[in-house]
N, C-alpha and C positions, 0 to 999 in steps of 0.2 A: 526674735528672728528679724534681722536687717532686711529689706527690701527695698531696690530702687525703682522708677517707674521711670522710663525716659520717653518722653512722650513730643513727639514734634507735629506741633500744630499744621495741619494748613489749612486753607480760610477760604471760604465756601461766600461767594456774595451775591446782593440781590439789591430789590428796588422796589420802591411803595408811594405814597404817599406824604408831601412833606409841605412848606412853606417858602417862596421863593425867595431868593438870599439878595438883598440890599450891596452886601461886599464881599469883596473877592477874598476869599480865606487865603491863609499861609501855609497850604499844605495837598497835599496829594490826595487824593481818595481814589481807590480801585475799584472796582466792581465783579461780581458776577452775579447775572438773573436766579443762581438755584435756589438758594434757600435765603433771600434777603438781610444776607449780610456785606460787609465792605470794610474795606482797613482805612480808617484815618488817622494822620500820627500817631506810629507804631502801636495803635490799640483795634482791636477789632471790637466792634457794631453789628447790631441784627436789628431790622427795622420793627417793630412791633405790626403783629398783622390784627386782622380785621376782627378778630375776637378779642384781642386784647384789653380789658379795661382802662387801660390809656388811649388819648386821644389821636388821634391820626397824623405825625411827624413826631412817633416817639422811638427813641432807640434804648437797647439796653448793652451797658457798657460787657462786651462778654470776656475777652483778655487783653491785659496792656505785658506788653514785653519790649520797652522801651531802657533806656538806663540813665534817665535820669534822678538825681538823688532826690532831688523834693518835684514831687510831680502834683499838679493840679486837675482833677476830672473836668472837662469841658462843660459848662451850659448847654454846649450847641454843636453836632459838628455840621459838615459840608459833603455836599454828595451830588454833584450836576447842578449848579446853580441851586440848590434845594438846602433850607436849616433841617435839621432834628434836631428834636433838644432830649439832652441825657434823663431819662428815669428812673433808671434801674442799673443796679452792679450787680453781674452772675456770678455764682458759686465757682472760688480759684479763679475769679479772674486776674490778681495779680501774682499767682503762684510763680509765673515767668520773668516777673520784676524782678533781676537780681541785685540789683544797686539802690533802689529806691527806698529811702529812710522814711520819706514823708509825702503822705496823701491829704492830701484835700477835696473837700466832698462840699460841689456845689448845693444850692439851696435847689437847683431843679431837680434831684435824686430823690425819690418818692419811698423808694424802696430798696433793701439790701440783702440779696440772699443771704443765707448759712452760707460759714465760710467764704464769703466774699474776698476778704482778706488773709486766708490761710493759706500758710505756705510760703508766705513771699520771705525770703529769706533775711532779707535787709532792713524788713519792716518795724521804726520803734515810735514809731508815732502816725494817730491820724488827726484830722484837722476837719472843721465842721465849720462852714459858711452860711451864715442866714439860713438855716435850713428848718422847715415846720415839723419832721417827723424825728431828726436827729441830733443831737450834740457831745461834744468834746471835754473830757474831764483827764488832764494833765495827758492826752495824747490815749486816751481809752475811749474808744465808742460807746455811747450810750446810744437808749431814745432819748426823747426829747426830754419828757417826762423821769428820765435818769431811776426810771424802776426795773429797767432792762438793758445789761450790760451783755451788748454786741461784739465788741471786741478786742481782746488784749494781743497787743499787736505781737510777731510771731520771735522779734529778736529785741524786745525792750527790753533794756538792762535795769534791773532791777530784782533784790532778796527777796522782801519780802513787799507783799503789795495790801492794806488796809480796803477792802472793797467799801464803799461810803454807803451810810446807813441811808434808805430807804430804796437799794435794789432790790428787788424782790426776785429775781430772775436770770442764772445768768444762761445763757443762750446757747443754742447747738454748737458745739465747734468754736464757741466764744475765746480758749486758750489752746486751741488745737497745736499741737508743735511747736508750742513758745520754749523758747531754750533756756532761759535764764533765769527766771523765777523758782525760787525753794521755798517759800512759806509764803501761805494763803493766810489771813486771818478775813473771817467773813462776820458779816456786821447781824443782827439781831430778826430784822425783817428779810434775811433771805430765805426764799421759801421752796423756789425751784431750781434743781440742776438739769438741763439738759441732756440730749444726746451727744457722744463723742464733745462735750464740753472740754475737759483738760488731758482729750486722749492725746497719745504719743507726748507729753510733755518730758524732756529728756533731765529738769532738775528739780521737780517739783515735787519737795517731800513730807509736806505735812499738810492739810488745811485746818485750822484753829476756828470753834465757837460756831458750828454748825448748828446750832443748840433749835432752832424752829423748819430746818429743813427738812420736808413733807415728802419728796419725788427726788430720786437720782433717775435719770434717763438712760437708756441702755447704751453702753461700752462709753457712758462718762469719765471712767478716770484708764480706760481699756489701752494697754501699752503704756502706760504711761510712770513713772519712777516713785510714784507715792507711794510712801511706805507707814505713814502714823493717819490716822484718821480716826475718831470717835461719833460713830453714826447717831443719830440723833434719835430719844426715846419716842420723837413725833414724827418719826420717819415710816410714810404710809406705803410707799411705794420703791421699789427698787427694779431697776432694770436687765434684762438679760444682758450678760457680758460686761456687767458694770466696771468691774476690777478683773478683765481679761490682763492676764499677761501685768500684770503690774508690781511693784515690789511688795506688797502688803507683808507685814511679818505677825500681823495678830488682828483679830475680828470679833467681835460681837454681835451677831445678831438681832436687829432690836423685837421688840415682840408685834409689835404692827403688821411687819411685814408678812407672815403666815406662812410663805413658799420661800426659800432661796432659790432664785430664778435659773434658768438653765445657762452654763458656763462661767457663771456670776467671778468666781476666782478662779477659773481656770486657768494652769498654768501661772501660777504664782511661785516664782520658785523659792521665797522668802518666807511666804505664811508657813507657819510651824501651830500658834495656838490658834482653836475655832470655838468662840463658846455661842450657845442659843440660850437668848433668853426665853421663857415662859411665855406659849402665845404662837411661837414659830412652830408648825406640824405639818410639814413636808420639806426636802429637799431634792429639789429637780435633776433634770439629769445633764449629766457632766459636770455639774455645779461646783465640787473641787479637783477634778481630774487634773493630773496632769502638775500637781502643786505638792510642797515640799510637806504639808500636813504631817504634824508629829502627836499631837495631842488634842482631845477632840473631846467637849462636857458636852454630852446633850442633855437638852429641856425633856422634863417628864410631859412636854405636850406633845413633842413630838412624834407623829405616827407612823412618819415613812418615809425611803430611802428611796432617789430616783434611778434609772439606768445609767451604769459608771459613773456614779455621782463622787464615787474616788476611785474610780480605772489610776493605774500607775501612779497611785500615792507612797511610795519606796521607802518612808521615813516611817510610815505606820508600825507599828508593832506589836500593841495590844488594845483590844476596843470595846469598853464596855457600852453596849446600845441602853439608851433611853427605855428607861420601866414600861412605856407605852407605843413602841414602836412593834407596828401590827406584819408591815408591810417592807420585804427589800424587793426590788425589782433587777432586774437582769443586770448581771456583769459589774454589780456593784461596788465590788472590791476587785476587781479584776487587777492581775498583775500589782498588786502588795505586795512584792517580791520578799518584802522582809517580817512583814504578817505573821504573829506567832501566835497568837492566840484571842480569840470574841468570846463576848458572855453575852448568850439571847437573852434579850427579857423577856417577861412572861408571856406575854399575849403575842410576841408572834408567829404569824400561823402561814405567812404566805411567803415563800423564799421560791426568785424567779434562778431563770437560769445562768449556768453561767457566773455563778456568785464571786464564787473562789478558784475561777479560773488561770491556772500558774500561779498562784500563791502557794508557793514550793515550800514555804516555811511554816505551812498553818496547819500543827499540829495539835492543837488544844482545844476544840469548843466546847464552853460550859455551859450546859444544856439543865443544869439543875433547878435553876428558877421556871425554865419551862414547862409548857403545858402540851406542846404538839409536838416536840423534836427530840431525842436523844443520842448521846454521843459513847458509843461503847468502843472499844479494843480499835481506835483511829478510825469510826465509819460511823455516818449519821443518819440514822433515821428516822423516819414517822414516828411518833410514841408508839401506835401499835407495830409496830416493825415489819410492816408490810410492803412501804415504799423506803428504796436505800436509794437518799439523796447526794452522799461527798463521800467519798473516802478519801483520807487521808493519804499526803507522799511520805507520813514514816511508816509505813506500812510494808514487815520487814518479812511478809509472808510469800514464798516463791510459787504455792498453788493456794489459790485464794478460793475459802468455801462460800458459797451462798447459804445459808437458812431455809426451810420449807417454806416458812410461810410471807418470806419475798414475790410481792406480784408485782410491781412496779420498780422500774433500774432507770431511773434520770439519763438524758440522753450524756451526759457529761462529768457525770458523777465515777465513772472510770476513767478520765484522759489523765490524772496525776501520779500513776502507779505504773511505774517505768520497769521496777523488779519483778512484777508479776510475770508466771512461765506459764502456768496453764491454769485454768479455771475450775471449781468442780460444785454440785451442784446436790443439795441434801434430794434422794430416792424417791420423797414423797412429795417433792416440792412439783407443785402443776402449770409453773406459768414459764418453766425455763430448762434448758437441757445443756447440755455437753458434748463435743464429740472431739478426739484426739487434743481436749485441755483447750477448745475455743465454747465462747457461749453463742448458746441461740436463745428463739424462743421454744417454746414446748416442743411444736413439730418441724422446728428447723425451715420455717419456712422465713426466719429473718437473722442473718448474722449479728449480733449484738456489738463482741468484742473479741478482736483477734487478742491476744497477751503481747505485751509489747516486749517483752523479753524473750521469744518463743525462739527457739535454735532452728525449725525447721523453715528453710531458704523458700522452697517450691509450696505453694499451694493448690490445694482443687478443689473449688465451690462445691458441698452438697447437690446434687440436681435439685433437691427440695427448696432450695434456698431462691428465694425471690427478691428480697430486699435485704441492703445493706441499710444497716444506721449509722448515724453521726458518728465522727469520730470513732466507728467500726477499726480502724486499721493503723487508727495514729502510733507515732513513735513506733511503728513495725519494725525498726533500722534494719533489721536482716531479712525482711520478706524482699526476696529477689527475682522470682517467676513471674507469668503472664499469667492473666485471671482472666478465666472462661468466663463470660458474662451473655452465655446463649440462655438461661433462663432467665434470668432478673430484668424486671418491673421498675424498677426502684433501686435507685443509689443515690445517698446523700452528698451533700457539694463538700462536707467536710471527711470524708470515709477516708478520702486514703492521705490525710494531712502528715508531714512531716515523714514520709516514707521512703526517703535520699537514692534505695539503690532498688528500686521496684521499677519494675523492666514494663510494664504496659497494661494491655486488655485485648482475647483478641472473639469471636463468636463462632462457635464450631458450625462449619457450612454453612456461615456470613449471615446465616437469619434470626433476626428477633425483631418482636413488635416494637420495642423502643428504642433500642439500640442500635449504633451504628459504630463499626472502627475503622479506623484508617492509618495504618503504619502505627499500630499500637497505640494510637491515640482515641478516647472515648467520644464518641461526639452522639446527640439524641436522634430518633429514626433517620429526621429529614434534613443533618444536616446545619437545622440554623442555628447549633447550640453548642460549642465547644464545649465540652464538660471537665476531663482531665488530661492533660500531656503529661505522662510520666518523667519523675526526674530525669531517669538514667537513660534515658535514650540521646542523650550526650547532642541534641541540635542544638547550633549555634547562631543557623540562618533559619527561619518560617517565613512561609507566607501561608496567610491565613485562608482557607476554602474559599472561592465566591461566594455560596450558599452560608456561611455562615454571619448570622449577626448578633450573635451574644459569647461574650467567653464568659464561661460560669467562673464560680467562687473556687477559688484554691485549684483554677485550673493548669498556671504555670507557678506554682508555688514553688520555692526552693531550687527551678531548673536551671539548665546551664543555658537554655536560650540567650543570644546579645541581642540579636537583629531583628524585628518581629512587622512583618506590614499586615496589619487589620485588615486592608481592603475594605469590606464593605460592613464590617462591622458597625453595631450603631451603641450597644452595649458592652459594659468591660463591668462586672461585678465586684461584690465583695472581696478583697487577696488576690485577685486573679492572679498577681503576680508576686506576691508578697517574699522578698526575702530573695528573688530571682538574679541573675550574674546581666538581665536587660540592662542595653545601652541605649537605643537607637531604635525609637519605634515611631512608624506613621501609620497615623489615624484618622485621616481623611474626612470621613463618614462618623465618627462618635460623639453621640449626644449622653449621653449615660455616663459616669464614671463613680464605682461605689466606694464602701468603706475600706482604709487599707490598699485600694488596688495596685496601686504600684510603692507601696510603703518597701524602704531599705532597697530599693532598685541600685544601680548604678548609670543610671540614667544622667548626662550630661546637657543634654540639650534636648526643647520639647518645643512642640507647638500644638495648641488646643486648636483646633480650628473653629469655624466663625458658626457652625450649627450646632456646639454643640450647648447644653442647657442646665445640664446638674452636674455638678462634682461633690462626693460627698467625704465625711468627717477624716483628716487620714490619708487622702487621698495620693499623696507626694510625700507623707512624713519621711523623716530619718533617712533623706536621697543627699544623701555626705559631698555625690558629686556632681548637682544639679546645680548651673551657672545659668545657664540660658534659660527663661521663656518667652516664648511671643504669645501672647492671646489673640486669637482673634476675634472671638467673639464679642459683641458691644455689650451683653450684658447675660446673668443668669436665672432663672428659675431656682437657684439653689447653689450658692457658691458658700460652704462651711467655710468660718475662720481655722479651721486647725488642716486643709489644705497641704500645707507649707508646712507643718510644724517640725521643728527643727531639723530643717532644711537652708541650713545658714547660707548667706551670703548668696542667695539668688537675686539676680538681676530679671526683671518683668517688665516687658514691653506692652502697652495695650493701644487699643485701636484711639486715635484724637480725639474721637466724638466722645469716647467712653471715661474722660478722663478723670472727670467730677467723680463719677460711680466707682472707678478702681482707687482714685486717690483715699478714698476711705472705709473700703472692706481687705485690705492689702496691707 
C-alpha cells in the first residue's frame, strides 16, 4: 500500500546559552522564545538545554530544506551576536532536501541519529571532515572505526553494493528507501541487522553471504522488494515484522530462532514455499497472514500455531500439521477460502476458536492419526463425542440431528451451514432442546442457533429464553420481524451478524434490567453502549445519543447508514461498521478504534482526532474509496501496521512535530 505523508514544517524558536560571536555571519537567523529553536540558512536549530550532555552553546542540526546540490553542515551557526557549534543531526533532518546530492559532516558533529539522512530524495553521497566519531567510504557513512555502516544514501546509483569486510553492523534505517540498489552482497563479519535497515527499499532483491548474521531487527527488510535471501544457520534472533509486506517468494526457517515472531511475513504476496527447520516450535500470531503461502513442510519440533498465524492465506489447499503440534490457537486458518483439506497430528489436543472460520472449502479433516478429535459424516469432534467442535459447509442435511450424548456445541462450530432449515435433537439427549427446528439449551433458557436457511420471516423469543449466543442468528437472510428482548440478560455482540433484512428490537412495556431501545435500535440499560442498529431500518443520516460512548461490535454492520456523528462517543469496537454503505463520519471524542471497525466502508475522507490512542489491526482495511486522512493526533499507544491495509492510494497528513514517528509506522 502507497502512502504519502505531506508534512509542512513550521518552526517553533528559542534562546539559551551560547559564546559571543567575534564576526558578523552571512545570514539571517530568526527566533522564537518557545521551545529553543531558530532557522539559520534554510536549516533549523534547537539550542541543547541544560540536561543535555553537551556543553552549553550546542545546537542540534533538526531540518535543512534548502536546494542546494552540494550542501556543507556548518561548525557554527549565529543567533544575536552569539556562536553555537553543531553537535548533532536529528532523525529526517534532510527528508526536505529535494536537490541536495552531497552532504558534508563537519568534524564538530558528535552524534547522528537513525535516519538522519533518510528520505532525502536526491541524496547519493555523504562526505566526512576531520571528524573523531565518523567517516566516509566511497560516499557511505560509516563510524569511525568503519564497523558500523550508518548510511547508504537514499538515491545512489548503484546494482550491486560489496559491504567491506570488517562491518559488523549495519544500522537502523541504514538503506531505508534507497531506490536504486538490487543486490547486497554482505562480507563475512556481519553480525547485526538492524530495525527498519532496508525497509521500503523499492529495488533491492537479493542480499548474498549472510553466512554469520546472529539478529535481524524488526521490520528490517518490512515494505521492502526483496525477494531471494538465505537466513543464516547462526541466525539467533529475528524480529517482529521482519519481512512485513515484502516480496519474499520462499523461506527457511533457521533452527535458532524457536518462535516465528509476530507478522514476521505478513502480507507477502510472493511467498508460496515456507519450510521450518528442526528446532523452530512455535509460530506467532499473524505471522504469515495476509501472504500468498501455497505450500508449508513443518519441523517435527514444532508444537504450536499462533492466532491468525495464516488468517487469508487463499492459496492454501491442503495441510498436513507437524507429527508434534499440540496446540492451534484462535482463527488460525481463518478465511483459507480455498482450504480443502488438514491432517491433525497426533498429539493435538488444544484447537481455539474460530479455526476454520469461512473456510468454505474445508471439507476433509483426517482425524486418523489422532488421539483427541474425530471427523465423522462432515462434523468434528471430541474422540468421546461429547463436544461438537466444526461442522462442515458440504453438509448437504436440510434438518441436522444432534446425538444424545453432545454436551458441549463450540460457540462457532454452527456459523458454516447455510442449508440447514431446522435443528432436531436425540430424546435423551440432557444438555440441549428444540423448539419449532431452532436450538436451545435443555430448558430454553439460551438460544443456541436460529437455522439459517429457516422460511419463517417473523419471530418470537420463548419468555424462557435469557440469553442469546454468538453467532445465534447469522446468515438468518429471511428473519424479517422485531425481536422482543423484555426478558433477556444477555445478547452477544455477534448474534445477529449478517442478517441484511432484520427489522430491529423492541421491549414490551419499555422495561428490562439491561436493556434499552430506541427506534428499533439495541442500546444497554443506561444508554452508553450502542449495541445493534438493524440493517433494514433503511437510516442514511445518525446522530449518535449524547449518552452514548461505545458502539459495540457488529453494531452497524452491513447497514445502509452514510452519515454517522459519534458525538461523544470515545469507543468504536470490533466491525462496528464492517461492510457498511458509511461515507462521512465525525468523531470528535474517539480514543478507542477496534479490530475491522470500519473494514470495506466507503468512507472518502477521515480525520482521527488529536485524543484519540489505539487504533487496532484492520482498522480501515479494504476502504477502496479512502483518499484523504489528517491525523491529529502526535502519536499512539497502539497504532497496528495493517490499519491501512489495502486501502490503496491514501494520502495521510500528520501533525509537524509527529513527523519522525509517522514517517516510519506508515
Amino acid at each position: 500500500m502507497k502512502k504519502s505523508i505531506p508534512i509542512f514544517l513550521s518552526l517553533a524558536l528559542g534562546i539559551s546559552y551560547a559564546y559571543p560571536c567575534f564576526a558578523s555571519p552571512k545570514a539571517i537567523s530568526t527566533q522564537n522564545n518557545a521551545n529553543n529553536s531558530f532557522l539559520y540558512n534554510d536549516a533549523t536549530y534547537t539550542i541543547a538545554n541544560e540536561a543535555s550532555k553537551y556543553k552549553n552553546g550546542s545546537v542540534y542540526l533538526l531540518n535543512y530544506k534548502g536546494d542546494k546540490i552540494d550542501y556543507e553542515i556548518p561548525e557554527k551557526v549565529y543567533l544575536n551576536g552569539l556562536c553555537y557549534e553543531v553537535v548533532k543531526i536529528d532523525a529526517f533532518a534532510f527528508a526536505n532536501a529535494q536537490n541536495t546530492q552531497t552532504i558534508t559532516i563537519p568534524s564538530s558533529v558528535l552524534e547522528i541519529s537513525n535516519f538522519a539522512f533518510a528520505s532525502s530524495p536526491s541524496l547519493t553521497n555523504i562526505e566526512v571532515k576531520d571528524n573523531i566519531n565518523f567517516s566516509s567510504v566511497d560516499g557511505v557513512l560509516f563510524s569511525k572505526d568503519k564497523t558500523n555502516l550508518i548510511t547508504f544514501p537514499t538515491a545512489k546509483v548503484l546494482d550491486t553494493y560489496n559491504i567491506p569486510l570488517g562491518t559488523k553492523t549495519i544500522k537502523e534505517g541504514a538503506f531505508f528507501e534507497n531506490k536504486n540498489l538490487k543486490t547486497l552482497i554482505a562480507p563475512s563479519s556481519l553480525e547485526t541487522i538492524e530495525k527498519y535497515a532496508f525497509s521500503k527499499t523499492s529495488s533491492l532483491k537479493e542480499i548474498k553471504d549472510i553466512i554469520n548474521v546472529k539478529t535481524i531487527g524488526d521490520f528490517a527488510f518490512a515494505n521492502s522488494s526483496i525477494s531471494s535471501i538465505s537466513l543464516s544457520g547462526n541466525l539467533q534472533y529475528l524480529g517482529e515484522s521482519a519481512f512485513y509486506g515484502s516480496n519474499i517468494s520462499s523461506i527457511t526457517i533457521p533452527h535458532k530462532i524457536g518462535t516465528v515472531p509476530k507478522y514476521c511475513f505478513y502480507a507477502c504476496s510472493s511467498l508460496k514455499d515456507i519450510y521450518f527447520s528442526e528446532g523452530v516450535y512455535n509460530i506467532d500470531n499473524y505471522a504469515f497472514a495476509n501472504s500468498s503461502v501455497k505450500n508449508i513442510e513443518f519441523s517435527k519440533s514444532l508444537t504450536s500455531i499462533g492466532e491468525k498465524a495464516f488468517l487469508n492465506c487463499d492459496n492454501l489447499k491442503e495441510i498436513t500439521l507437524g507429527e508434534n503440534i499440540e496446540k492451534i490457537s484462535n482463527q488460525a486458518f481463518e478465511n483459507c477460502s480455498n482450504l480443502e483439506k488438514i491432517s491433525f497430528s497426533k498429539n493435538l489436543s488444544s484447537l481455539g476458536n474460530l479455526i476454520f472460520k469461512d473456510c468454505t472449502k474445508l471439507t476433509n479433516i483426517d482425524t486418523k492419526e489422532n488421539i483427541y478429535f474425530t471427523y465423522e459424516n462432515s462434523i468434528l469432534y471430541s474422540l468421546d463425542r461429547t463436544e461438537l467442535v466444526y461442522m462442515s459447509p458440504d453438509i448437504n442435511q436440510r434438518t441436522l440431528s444432534l446425538p444424545k450424548n453432545i454436551s458441549k456445541i463450540r460457540e462457532d462450530a454452527l456459523t458454516n451451514i447455510d442449508i440447514v432449515e431446522e435443528f432436531s435433537v436425540d430424546s435423551k439427549n440432557e444438555y440441549f432442546s428444540v423448539e419449532n427446528g431452532i436450538l436451545y439449551n435443555k430448558n430454553k433458557t439460551k438460544l443456541i442457533r436460529y437455522p439459517s436457511a429457516k422460511e419463517t420471516v417473523n419471530f418470537t423469543l420463548p419468555k424462557t429464553v435469557k440469553e442469546i449466543a454468538p453467532y445465534a442468528f447469522k446468515d438468518a437472510k429471511k428473519l424479517i420481524g422485531i425481536i422482543d428482548v423484555s426478558n433477556i440478560s444477555k445478547i452477544a455482540n455477534s448474534s445477529f451478524k449478517n442478517t441484511p433484512e432484520f427489522s430491529g428490537f423492541y421491549i414490551e412495556g419499555g422495561q428490562n434490567s439491561n436493556f434499552s431501545v430506541i427506534d428499533n435500535i439495541l442500546y444497554n440499560k443506561d444508554k452508553t453502549t450502542l449495541i445493534k442498529a438493524p440493517s433494514l431500518n433503511n437510516l442514511k443520516e445518525f446522530k449518535i445519543p449524547n449518552s452514548v460512548k461505545t458502539i459495540g461490535s457488529y453494531a452497524f454492520e452491513d447497514s445502509s447508514i452514510e452519515t454517522l456523528d459519534t458525538n461523544n462517543v470515545t469507543k468504536i469496537e470490533g466491525n462496528a461498521f464492517l461492510d457498511s454503505k458509511l461515507n462521512t463520519i465525525s468523531m470528535p471524542k474517539v480514543e478507542t478504534i477496534g479490530v475491522s471497525a470500519f473494514r470495506g466502508t466507503k468512507l472518502k475522507n477521515l480525520e482521527l482526532p488529536k485524543n484519540i490512542k489505539k487504533i487496532d489491526d484492520y482498522a480501515f482495511a479494504d476502504c477502496k474509496n479512502l483518499e484523504k486522512v489528517d491525523i491529529k493526533a502526535n502519536s499512539f499507544e497502539k497504532f497496528s501496521q495493517t490499519v491501512f491495509y489495502n486501502s490503496n492510494n491514501v494520502k495521510i497528513t500528520v501533525p509537524t512535530l509527529s513527523y519522525k514517528y509517522y514517517k516510519k509506522i506508515l
